[in-house]
KEFIFI-331318 format. One line per field, with one value per residue (C-alpha): residue number from 1; chain; x, z, y. Coordinates in steps of 0.5 Angstrom, whole numbers. Layout:
N
n <- [NUM; ...]
chain <- [A; ...]
xx <- [X; ...]
zz <- [Z; ...]
yy <- [Y; ...]
This chain:
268
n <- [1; 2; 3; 4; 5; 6; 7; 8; 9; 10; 11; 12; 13; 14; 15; 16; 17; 18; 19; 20; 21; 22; 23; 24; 25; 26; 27; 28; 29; 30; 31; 32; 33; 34; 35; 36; 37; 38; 39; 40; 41; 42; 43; 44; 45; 46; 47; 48; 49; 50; 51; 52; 53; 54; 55; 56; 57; 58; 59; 60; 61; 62; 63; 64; 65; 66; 67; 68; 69; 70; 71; 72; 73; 74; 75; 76; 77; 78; 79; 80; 81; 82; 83; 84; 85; 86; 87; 88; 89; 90; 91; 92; 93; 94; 95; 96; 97; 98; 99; 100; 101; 102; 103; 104; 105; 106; 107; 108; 109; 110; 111; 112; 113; 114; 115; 116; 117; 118; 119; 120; 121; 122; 123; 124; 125; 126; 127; 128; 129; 130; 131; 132; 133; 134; 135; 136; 137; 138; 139; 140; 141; 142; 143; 144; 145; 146; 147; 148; 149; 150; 151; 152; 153; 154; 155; 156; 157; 158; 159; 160; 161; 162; 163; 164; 165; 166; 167; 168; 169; 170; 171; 172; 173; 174; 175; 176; 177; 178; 179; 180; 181; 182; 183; 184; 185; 186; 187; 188; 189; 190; 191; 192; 193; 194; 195; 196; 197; 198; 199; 200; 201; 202; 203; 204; 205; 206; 207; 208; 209; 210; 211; 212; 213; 214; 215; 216; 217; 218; 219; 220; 221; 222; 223; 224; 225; 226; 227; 228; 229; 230; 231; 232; 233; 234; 235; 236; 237; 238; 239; 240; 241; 242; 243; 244; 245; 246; 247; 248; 249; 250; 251; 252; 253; 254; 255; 256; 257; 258; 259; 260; 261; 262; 263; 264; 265; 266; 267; 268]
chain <- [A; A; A; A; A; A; A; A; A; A; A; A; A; A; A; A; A; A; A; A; A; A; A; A; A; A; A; A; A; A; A; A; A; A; A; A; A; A; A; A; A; A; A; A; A; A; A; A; A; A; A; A; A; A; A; A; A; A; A; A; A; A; A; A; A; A; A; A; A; A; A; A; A; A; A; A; A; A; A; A; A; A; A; A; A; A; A; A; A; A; A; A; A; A; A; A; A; A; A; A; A; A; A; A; A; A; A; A; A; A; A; A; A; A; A; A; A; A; A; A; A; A; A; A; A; A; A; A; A; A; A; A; A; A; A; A; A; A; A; A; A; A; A; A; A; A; A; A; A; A; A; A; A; A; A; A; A; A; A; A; A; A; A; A; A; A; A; A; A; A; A; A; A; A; A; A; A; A; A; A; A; A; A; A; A; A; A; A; A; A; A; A; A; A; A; A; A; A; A; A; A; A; A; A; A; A; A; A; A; A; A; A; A; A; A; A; A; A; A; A; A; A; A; A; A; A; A; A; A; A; A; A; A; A; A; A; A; A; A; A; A; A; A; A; A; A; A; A; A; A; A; A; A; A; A; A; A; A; A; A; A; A; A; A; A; A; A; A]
xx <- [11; 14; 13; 10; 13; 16; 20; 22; 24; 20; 23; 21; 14; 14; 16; 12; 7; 10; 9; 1; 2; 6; -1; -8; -11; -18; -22; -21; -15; -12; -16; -13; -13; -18; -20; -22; -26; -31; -39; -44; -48; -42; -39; -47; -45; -39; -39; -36; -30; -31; -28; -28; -34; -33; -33; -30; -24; -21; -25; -18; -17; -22; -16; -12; -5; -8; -12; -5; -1; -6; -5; 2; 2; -2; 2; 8; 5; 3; 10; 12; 7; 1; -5; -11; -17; -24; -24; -17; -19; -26; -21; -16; -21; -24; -17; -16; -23; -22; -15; -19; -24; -18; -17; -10; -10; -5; 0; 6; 11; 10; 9; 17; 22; 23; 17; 17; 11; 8; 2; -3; -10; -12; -20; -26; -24; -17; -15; -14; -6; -6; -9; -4; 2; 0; -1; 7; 9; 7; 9; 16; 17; 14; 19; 26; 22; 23; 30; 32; 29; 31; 25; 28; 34; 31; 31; 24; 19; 18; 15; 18; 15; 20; 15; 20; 18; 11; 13; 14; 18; 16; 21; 19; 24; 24; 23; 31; 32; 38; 32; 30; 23; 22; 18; 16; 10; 8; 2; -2; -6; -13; -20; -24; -26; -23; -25; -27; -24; -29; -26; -26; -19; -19; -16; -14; -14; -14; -7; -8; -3; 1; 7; 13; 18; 19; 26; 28; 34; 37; 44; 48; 42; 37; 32; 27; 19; 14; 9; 7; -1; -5; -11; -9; -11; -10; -14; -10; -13; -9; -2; 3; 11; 11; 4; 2; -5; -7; -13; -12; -17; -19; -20; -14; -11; -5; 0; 7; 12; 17; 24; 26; 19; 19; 26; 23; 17; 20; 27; 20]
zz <- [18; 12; 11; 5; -2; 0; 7; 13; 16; 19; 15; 8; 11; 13; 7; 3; 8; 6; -2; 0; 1; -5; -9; -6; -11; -14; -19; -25; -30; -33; -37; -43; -42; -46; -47; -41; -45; -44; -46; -41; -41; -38; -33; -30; -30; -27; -19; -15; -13; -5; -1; 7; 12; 13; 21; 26; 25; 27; 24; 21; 16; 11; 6; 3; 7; 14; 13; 9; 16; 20; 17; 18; 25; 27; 22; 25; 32; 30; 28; 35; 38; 39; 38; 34; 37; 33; 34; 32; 26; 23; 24; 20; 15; 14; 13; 8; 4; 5; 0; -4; -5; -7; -14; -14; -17; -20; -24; -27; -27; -19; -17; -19; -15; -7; -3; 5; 8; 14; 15; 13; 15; 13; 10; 11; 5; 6; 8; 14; 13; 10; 16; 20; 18; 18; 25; 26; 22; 27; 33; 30; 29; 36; 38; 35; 39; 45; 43; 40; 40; 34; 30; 24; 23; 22; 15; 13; 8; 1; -5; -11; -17; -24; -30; -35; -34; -32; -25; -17; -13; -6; 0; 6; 12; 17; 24; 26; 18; 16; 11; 5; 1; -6; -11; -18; -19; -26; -27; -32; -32; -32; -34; -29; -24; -26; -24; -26; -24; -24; -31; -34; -32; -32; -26; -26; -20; -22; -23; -26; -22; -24; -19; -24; -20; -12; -8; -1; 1; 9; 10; 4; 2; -3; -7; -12; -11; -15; -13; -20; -19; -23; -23; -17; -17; -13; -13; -12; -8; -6; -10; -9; -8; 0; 1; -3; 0; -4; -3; -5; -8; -2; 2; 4; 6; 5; 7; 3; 4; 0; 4; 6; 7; 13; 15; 16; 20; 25; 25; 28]
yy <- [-62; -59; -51; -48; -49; -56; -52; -54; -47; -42; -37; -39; -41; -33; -31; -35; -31; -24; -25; -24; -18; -15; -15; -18; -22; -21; -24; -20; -21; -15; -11; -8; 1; 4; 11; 14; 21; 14; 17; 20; 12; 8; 14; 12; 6; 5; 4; 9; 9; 5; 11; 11; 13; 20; 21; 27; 30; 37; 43; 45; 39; 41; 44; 38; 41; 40; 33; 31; 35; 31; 24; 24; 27; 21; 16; 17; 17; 9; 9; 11; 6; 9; 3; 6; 5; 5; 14; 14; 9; 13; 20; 16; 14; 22; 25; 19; 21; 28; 27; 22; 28; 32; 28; 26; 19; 15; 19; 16; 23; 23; 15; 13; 12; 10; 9; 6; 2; 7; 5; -2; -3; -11; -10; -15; -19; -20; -27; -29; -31; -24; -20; -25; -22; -16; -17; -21; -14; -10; -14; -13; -7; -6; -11; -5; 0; -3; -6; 1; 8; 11; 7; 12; 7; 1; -3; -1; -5; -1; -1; 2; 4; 4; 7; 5; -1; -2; -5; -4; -7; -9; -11; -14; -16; -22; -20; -19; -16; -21; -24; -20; -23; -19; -19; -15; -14; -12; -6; -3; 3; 2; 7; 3; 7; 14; 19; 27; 34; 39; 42; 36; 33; 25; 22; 14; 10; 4; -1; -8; -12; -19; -21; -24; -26; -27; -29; -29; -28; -29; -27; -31; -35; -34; -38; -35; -37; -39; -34; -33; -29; -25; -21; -17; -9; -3; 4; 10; 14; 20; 22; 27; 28; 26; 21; 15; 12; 6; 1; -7; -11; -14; -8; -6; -1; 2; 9; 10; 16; 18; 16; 24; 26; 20; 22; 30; 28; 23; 29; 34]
């Protein structure tokens, strides 16, 4: 049986499967920015930003150092092949809404450059060949810390934004990582779902996103893909120069460090 986009490899099939995860699809296209100083009428109206169910977490993680502290420690204990279960996830999510509470949402002066995939949690919404890779992820980097110790040497998955041109870059690797699917998604901010600080500050959370190209190379080999999709969108719910946790359209969730944050933690 011939895999996806007419393939008859496994690989291809897998990366056609990866490029889902670059930016989930919604059922809006791309709104055009508007002026965020929008009026008291249409702040009422607008929905809440859709924030995690606070549960319990340690009495010193209500400052935003210690649930930043917190969500890392238990980010990096994932890494290392602790399996969350449902405690670990409702404290996860009340570290998260802690931050989100913090009002730091998407700034394009602290989101540029390199960011590695730490952490992702596949919402209710997601589609079911989404929620399966990110179930094969986890198997493979489950699979290098049986073969290899140093989990901090493996070639990881990332997410790099470029605001000269309004565009990120995801890369996401095969199982043994001699294969390579990237594709560039195109973003535009926008005032729908912003928020306030209590002096008057306006904080973005949302970005429109268009993926524009996609390629998979394995070894020597590579092919571009015809993975041209629109409307996808993603939510910023915390932003500063180490952390990047983002919510997709279909719920997804997802935690980005920067490459020396993350080299730092795991060196702890």
């Amino acid at each position: 049986m011939r895999g996806l986009f007419g393939s008859s490899t496994p690989l291809a099939a897998a990366a056609a499967a990866l490029a889902l995860l670059t930016c989930p699809s919604a059922s809006r296209g791309v709104e055009a920015f508007s002026n965020p100083a929008a009026s008291h009428a249409n702040r009422a109206r607008r929905r809440s930003l859709p924030l995690p169910v606070l549960g319990a977490v340690s009495a010193g993680a209500e400052t935003e150092s210690d649930a930043k502290a917190e969500l890392t420690s238990m980010v990096v204990s994932d890494i290392r092949g602790h399996k969350f279960d449902s405690d670990d996830d409702a404290k996860f999510d009340s570290l998260v809404a802690i931050l989100v509470d913090r009002k730091k949402g998407f700034e394009s002066g602290v989101v540029n450059g390199e960011w590695v995939a730490v952490y992702s949690r596949q919402g209710n919404k997601s589609p079911r060949l989404q929620k399966f890779v990110d179930v094969f992820q986890r198997v493979v980097r489950n699979r290098f810390r049986k073969k290899d110790k140093r989990v901090d040497k493996v070639k990881k998955d990332t997410s790099d934004f470029d605001v000269s041109t309004l565009t990120f870059l995801n890369s996401n690797f095969t199982p043994r990582r001699n294969g390579k699917l990237q594709a560039t998604v195109k973003y535009n901010p926008v005032a729908e779902r912003f928020d306030t600080t209590a002096d008057g500050r306006i904080v973005l959370r949302r970005i429109m996103c268009d993926i524009d190209q996609a390629s998979f190379q394995y070894r020597r080999f590579k092919k571009d893909l015809p993975l041209k999709k629109q409307g996808g969108y993603l939510d910023f719910l915390y932003l500063d120069n180490d952390v990047r946790i983002t919510k997709g359209s279909q719920g997804g969730l997802f935690v980005h460090f920067r490459p020396a944050y993350l080299e730092k933690i795991m060196a702890d």
